[in-house]
C-alpha positions in Angstrom: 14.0 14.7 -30.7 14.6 18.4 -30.0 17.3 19.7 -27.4 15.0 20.6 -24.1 14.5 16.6 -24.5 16.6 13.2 -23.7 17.0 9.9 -25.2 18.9 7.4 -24.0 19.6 4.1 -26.5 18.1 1.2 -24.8 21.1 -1.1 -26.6 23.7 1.8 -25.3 26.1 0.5 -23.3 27.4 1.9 -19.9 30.1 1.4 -17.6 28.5 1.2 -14.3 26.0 -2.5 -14.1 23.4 -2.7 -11.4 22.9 -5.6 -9.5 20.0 -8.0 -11.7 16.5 -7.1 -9.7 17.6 -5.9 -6.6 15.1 -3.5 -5.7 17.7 -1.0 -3.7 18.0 2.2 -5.4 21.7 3.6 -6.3 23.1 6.4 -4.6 23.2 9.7 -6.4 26.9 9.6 -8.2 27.4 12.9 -7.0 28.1 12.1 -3.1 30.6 11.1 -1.3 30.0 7.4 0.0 31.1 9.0 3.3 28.5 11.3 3.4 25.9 8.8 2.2 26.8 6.2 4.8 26.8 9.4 7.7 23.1 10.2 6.1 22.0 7.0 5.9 23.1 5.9 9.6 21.1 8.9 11.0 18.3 8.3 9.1 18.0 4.3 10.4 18.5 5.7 14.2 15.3 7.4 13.5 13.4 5.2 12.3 14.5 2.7 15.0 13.0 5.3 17.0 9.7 4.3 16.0 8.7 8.2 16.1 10.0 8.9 12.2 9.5 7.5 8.9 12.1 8.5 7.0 11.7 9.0 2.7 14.5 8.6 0.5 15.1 10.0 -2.7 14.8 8.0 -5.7 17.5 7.9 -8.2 16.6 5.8 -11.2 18.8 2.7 -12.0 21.7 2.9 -14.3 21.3 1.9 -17.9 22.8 -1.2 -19.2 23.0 -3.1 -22.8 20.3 -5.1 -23.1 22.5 -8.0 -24.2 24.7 -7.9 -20.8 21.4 -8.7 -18.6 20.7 -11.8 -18.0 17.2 -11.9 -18.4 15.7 -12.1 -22.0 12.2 -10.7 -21.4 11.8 -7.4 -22.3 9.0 -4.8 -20.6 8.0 -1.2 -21.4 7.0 1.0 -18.3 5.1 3.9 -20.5 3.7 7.3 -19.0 1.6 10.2 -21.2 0.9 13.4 -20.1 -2.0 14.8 -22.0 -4.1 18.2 -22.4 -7.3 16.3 -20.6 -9.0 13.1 -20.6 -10.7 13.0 -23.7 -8.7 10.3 -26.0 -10.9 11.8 -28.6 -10.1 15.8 -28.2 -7.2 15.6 -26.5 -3.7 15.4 -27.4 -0.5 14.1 -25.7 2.1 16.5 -24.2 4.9 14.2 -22.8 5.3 10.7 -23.1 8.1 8.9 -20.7 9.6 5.3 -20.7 11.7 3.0 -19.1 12.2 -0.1 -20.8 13.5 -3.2 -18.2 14.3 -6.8 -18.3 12.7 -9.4 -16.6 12.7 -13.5 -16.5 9.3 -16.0 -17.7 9.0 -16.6 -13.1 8.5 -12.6 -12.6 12.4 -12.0 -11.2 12.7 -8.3 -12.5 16.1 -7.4 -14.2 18.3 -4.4 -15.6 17.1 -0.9 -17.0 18.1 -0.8 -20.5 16.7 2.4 -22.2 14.8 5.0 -21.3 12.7 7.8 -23.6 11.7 11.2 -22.7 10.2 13.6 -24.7 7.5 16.6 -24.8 5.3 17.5 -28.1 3.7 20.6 -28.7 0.1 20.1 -29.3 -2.5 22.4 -31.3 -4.0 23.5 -28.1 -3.3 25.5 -25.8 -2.4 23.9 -22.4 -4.8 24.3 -19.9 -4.2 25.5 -16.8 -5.5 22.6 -14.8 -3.2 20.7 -16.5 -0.2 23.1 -15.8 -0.5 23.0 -12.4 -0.6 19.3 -12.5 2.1 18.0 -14.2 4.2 21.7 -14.3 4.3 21.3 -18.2 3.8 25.1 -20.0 3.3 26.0 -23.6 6.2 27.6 -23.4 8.1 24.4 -22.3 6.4 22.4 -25.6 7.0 25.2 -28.2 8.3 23.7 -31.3 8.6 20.4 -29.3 7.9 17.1 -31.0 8.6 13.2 -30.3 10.7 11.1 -31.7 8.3 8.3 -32.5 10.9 6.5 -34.9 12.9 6.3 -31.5 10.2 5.5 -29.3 9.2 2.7 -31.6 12.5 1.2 -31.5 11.8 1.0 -27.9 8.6 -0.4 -27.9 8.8 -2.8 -30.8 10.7 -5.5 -29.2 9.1 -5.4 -25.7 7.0 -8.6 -24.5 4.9 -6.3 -21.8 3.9 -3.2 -22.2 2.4 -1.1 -18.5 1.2 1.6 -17.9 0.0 3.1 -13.9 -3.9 2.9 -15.6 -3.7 1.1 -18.6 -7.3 2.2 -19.9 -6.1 5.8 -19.8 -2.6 5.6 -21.5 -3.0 2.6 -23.9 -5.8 4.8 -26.7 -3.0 7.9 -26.7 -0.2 5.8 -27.2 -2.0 4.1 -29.5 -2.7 7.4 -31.8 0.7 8.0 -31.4 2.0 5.1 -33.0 0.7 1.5 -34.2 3.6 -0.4 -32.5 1.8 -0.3 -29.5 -1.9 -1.9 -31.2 -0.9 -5.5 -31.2 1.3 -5.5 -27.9 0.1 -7.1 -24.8 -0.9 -4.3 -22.3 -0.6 -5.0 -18.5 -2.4 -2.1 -15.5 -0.1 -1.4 -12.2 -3.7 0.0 -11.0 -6.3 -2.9 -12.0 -3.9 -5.9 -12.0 -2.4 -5.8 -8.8 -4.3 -5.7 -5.0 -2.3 -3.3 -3.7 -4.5 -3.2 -0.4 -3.2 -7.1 0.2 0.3 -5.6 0.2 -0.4 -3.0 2.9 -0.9 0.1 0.9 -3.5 2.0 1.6 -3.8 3.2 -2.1 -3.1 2.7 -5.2 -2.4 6.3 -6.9 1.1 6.3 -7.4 2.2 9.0 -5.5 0.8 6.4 -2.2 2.7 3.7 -3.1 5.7 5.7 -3.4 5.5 7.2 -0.6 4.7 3.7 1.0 7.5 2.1 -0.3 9.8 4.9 1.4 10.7 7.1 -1.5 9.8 10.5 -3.1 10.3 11.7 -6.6 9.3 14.5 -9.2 6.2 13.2 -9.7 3.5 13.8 -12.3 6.7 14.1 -15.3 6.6 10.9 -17.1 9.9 9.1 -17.2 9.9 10.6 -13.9 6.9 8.2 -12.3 8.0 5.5 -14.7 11.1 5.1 -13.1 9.1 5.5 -9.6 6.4 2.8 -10.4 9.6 0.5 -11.4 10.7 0.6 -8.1 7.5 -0.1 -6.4 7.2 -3.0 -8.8 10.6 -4.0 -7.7 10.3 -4.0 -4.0 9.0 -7.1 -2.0 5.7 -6.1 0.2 3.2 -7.5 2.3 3.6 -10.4 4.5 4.7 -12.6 2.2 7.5 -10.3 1.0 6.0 -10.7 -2.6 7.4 -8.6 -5.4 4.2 -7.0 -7.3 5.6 -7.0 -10.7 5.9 -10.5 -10.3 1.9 -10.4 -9.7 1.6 -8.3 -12.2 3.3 -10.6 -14.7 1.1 -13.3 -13.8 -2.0 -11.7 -13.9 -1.2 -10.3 -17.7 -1.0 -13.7 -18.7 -5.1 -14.8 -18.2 -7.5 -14.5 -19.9 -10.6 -12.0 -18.6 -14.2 -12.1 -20.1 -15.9 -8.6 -20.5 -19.7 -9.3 -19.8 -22.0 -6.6 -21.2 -25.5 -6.7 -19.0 -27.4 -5.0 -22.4 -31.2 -4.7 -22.0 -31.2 -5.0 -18.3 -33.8 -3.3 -15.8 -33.0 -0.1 -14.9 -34.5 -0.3 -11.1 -31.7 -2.5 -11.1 -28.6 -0.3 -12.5 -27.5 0.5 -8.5 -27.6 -3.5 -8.1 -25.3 -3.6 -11.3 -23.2 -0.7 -10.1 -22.7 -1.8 -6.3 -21.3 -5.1 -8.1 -18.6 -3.6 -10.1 -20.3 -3.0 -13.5 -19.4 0.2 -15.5 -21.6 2.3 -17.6 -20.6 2.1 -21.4 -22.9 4.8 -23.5 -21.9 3.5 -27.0 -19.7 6.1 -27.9 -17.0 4.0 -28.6 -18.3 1.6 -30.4 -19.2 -0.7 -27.3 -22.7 -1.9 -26.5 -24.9 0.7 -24.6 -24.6 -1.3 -21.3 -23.9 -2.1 -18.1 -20.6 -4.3 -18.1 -17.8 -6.2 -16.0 -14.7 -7.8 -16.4 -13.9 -10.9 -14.3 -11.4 -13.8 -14.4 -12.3 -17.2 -16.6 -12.2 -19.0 -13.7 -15.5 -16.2 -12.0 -17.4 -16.4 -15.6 -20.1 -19.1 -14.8 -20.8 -17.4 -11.3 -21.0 -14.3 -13.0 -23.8 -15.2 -15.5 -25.5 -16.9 -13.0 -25.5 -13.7 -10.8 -27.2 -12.2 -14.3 -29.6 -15.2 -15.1 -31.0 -15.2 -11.4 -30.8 -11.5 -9.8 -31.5 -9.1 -12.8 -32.6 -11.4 -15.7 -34.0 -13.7 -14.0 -34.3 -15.5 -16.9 -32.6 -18.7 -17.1 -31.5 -19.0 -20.7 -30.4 -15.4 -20.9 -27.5 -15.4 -22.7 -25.7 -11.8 -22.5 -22.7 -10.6 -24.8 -19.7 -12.0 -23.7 -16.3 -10.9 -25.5 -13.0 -13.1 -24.4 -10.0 -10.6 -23.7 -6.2 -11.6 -23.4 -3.5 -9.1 -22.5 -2.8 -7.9 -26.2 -6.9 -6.9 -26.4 -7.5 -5.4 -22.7 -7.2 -1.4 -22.1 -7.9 -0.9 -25.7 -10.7 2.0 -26.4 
């Protein structure tokens, strides 16, 4: 790991404990609690106003030993920042972490380590990509990760998630081949963020949703963001979405692949969810879907009676649990 970058041992052990899975950020270390209380006062009489909504800065949890939390789970928030989109072409640039603890019945736990690194790639950056995520080349020269620490983050972790699993999970993958036989789990596709009351679900909305700003587009920098949208209760139901998250890792899905069907019927496909796959990586040239085990029969009916309409069709149907979904 070179100097411009930190690492923080996830079995380090620190003097200062957070409460297990309270969602309330910490107070930055460097103010007074005077001030903080005087701040915090004013900012609640505006917002009692009704007139202001009032953002707070987010200051990541403290880090803990892993063995001093009382949850025995163990799950990997995991960021890349890349030179483009390509997972082909393209090469990573930053990768941020923040590994957590959680129990089996979704209660979220303790930080416990936390990577951050940038890697110089054999490209130059493009500007686009610059002015997104503020990384230069200058910033990455002679930069590299340290994979052997990364993968003694990763390798014990039950859950790995990433804020658009289908985008992060092939880079990480190049990167290293810890993270080929983990179980992957998407903030984006696994959770309905719209039934919680957010009106997105970029990350940047749901921050800024939950009452908080940060540095975003850095990686451990919207790792540690997305962990506290996980970790506070929303909607109606005061529901904590990582625990929704958790439960949705755990099925089963069944990717569908609609090969050979009409195409006057692709916007009947489209309209219904299905994504074009060309064959370039190595899936069927098709139309296809994911849905829930439970959705399957009523999906190949849809197939068998409205663009088939063939009763004993019989399209390609590949079973997917957590440690297969979001691969390439």
């Amino acid at each position: 790991m070179s100097s411009n970058s930190s690492q923080f041992d996830m079995f380090e052990t620190q003097t200062e404990h957070p409460t297990p899975a309270s969602p309330v950020v910490a107070s930055p270390a460097k103010r007074k609690p005077k001030q903080d209380s005087e701040e915090e006062t004013l900012a609640r009489q505006l917002e009692q106003t009704g007139r202001f909504r009032i953002l707070r800065k987010l200051v990541p949890r403290n880090i803990i030993n892993r063995a001093d939390s009382q949850f025995d789970k163990l799950a990997v928030l995991i960021d890349t920042e890349t030179t483009g989109l390509d997972h082909a072409t393209d090469q990573v640039i930053e990768v941020g972490a923040v590994a957590f603890t959680y129990s089996d019945d979704g209660a979220l736990g303790d930080v416990v380590g936390v990577f951050s690194g940038l890697q110089q790639p054999s490209i130059q950056i493009p500007a686009e990509i610059t002015r997104i995520t503020g990384i230069t080349n200058e910033m990455v020269q002679g930069q590299s990760l340290d994979l052997e620490a990364l993968k003694n983050m990763v390798e014990p972790a039950d859950l790995i998630i990433a804020h658009n699993a289908r985008f992060d999970r092939p880079f990480c993958e190049k990167l290293s081949p810890v993270f080929v036989t983990k179980a992957w789990a998407c903030s984006v596709a696994e959770i309905q963020w719209a039934a919680f009351g957010f009106e997105g679900s970029k990350l940047g909305y749901l921050v800024g949703q939950a009452g908080l700003f940060h540095n975003g587009h850095r990686a451990t920098d919207d790792c540690h963001a997305l962990l506290e949208v996980l970790a506070r209760p929303a909607g109606g139901a005061n529901t904590v979405p990582f625990s929704e998250l958790l439960k949705s890792s755990r099925k089963s899905r069944i990717r569908i692949y609609a090969e050979n069907s009409p195409f006057d019927l692709k916007d009947h496909l489209k309209k219904r969810g299905y994504r074009w796959s060309d064959g370039s990586d190595a899936r069927p040239k098709a139309w296809w879907i994911e849905v829930d085990e439970s959705d399957y029969e009523s999906e190949l009916h849809y197939l068998k009676t409205e663009i088939y309409r063939w009763k004993d069709a019989e399209p390609l149907s590949v079973k997917l649990t957590a440690v297969e979904r979001y691969k390439k």
